[in-house]
N, C-alpha and C positions, 0 to 999 in steps of 0.2 A: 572485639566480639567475645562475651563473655557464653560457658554452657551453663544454661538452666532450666532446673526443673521444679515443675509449679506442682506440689502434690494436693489433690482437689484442683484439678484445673478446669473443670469444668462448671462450678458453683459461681459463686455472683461476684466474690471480690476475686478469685483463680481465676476466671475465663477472662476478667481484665487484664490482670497483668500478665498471661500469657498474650493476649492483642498483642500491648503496649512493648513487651519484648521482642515478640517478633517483627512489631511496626520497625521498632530500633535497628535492626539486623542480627539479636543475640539468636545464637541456638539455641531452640525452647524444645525441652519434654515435656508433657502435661500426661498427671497418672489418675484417672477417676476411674469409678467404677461401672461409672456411665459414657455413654457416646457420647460427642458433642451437638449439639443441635445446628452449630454453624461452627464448623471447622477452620480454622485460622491457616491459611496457606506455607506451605511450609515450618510446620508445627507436629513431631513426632506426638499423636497419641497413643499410650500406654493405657487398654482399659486391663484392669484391677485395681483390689486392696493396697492400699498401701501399710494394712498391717499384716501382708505377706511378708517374711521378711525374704524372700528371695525376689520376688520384686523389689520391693525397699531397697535394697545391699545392691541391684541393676541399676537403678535407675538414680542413685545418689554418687554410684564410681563415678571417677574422673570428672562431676560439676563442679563449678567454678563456685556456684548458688545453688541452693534447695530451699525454695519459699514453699513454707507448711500453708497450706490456705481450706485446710481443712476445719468443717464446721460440725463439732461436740455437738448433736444433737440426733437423735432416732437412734438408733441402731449404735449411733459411735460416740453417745454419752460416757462417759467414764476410761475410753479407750486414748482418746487426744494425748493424757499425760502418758500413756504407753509407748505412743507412734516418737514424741518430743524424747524419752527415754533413748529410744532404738536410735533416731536421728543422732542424740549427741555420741552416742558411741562408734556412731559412724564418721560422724564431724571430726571426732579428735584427733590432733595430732594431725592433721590432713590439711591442705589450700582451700578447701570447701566451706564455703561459709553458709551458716545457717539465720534465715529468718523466716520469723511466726508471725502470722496476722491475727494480734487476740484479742482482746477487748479494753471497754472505758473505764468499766467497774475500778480498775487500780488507780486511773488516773487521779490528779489533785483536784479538789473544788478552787484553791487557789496556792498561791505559793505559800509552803508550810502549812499549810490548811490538811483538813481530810482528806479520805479517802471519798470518790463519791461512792463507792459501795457501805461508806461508814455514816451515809447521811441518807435526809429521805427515809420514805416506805421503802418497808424490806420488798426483796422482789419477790415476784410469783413465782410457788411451788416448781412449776414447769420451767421458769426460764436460770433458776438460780443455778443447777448441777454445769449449765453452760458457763454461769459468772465464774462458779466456784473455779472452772476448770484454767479459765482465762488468769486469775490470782493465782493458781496454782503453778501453771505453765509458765508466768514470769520469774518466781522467785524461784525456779527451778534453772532455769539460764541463768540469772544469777548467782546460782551458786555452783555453776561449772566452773573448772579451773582453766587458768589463761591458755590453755593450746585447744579451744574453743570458741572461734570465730561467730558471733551471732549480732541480731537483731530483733528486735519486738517493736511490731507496730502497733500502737492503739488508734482504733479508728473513731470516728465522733459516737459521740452517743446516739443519734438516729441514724442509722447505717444500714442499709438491706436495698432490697431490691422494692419495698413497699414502701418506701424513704423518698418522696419529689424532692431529687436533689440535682441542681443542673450540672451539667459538664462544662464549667468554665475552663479551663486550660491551666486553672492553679490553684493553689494551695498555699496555707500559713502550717506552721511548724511548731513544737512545743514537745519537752523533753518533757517532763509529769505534769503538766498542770493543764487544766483542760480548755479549750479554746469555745468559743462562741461567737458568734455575730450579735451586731447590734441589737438582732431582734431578742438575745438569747436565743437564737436556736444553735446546736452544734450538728451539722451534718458535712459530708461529702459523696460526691459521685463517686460509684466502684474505678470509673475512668481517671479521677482524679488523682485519688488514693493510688491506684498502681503508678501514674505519672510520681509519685512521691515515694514510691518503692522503687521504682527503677533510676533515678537518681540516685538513692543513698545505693542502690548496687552498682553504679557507674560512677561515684564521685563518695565514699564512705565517708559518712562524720560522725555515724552513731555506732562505732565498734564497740560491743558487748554490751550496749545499753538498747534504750527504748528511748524513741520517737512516737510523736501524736500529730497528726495530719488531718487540718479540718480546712473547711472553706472560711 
């Protein structure tokens, strides 16, 4: 049994993989700033910030995990690189391993190919400070030094809760390069997605890199 704590655990990819942990029997903290609308049995909720940093420094002691699943956008545009900042100097040096749930933008179009944020129409004004932050927050773990345990997940490119994407029980895998089904389409269920987070936290293969998880 591993302790984890999902920060946004109450948001659409966080209130997964808080289920999915708790399904498991890990001990789960979940810190939002909101209720939960359906509370997960045996699931400490923590409502605040998680740019308190005395919340933050509570609820990150003694985990085993701290999956960031907070979502750059209203009010906490521009802040994500701040919280990931706090997080690694908390991480350091400590058993606590840290993984972020960020985005496609970095992933490859194909092997050795682009970037798909380097292709394609530019995005819209509204949703790019989000891309940006997703690019920004990888190459930031990346360039933490090794007494910093981490993970970054990219999730498919239709990803949300507006996304009809089923709850199959599985997932295909990819270290940068982006995945698709025959139809071209690239999505996953939030359910699936944590199913592929809580394995690499229960069975690690992607220490200090990034994984991509689609159907």
């Amino acid at each position: 049994m591993a302790r984890i704590t999902v920060l946004g655990g109450t948001g659409y990819a966080g209130s997964a993989v808080v289920a999915e942990a708790a399904r498991r029997g890990h001990e789960v903290t979940s810190v939002s700033r909101h209720e939960p609308e359906q509370p997960v049995d045996g699931v400490q909720y923590v409502v605040g910030s998680a740019l308190d940093p005395d919340v933050l420094s509570d609820v990150v002691a003694g985990r085993d995990v701290v999956v960031e699943a907070v979502s750059p956008r209203g009010d906490m545009v521009g802040q994500e690189e701040v919280l990931v900042d706090r997080l690694i100097e908390l991480a350091a040096s400590t058993e606590t391993r840290l993984g972020v749930i960020g985005g496609a933008s970095s992933l490859l179009v194909e092997e050795g190919g682009p970037r798909v944020f380097d292709v394609g129409e530019p995005p819209p004004p509204e949703v790019r400070p989000e891309i940006e932050t997703g690019l920004a927050v990888l190459e930031t773990l990346r360039g933490t030094t090794e007494d910093v345990d981490w993970f970054y997940v990219s999730p498919p490119l239709d990803f949300g809760a507006w996304v009809p994407a089923p709850d199959t029980g599985s997932y295909r895998l990819s270290e940068d390069v982006l995945l698709k089904d025959d139809e071209g389409s690239s999505t996953i269920s939030a359910a699936d997605l944590a199913r592929a987070i809580l394995d690499e936290v229960e069975h690690p293969r992607f220490r200090r890199r990034r994984f991509h998880a689609a159907h």
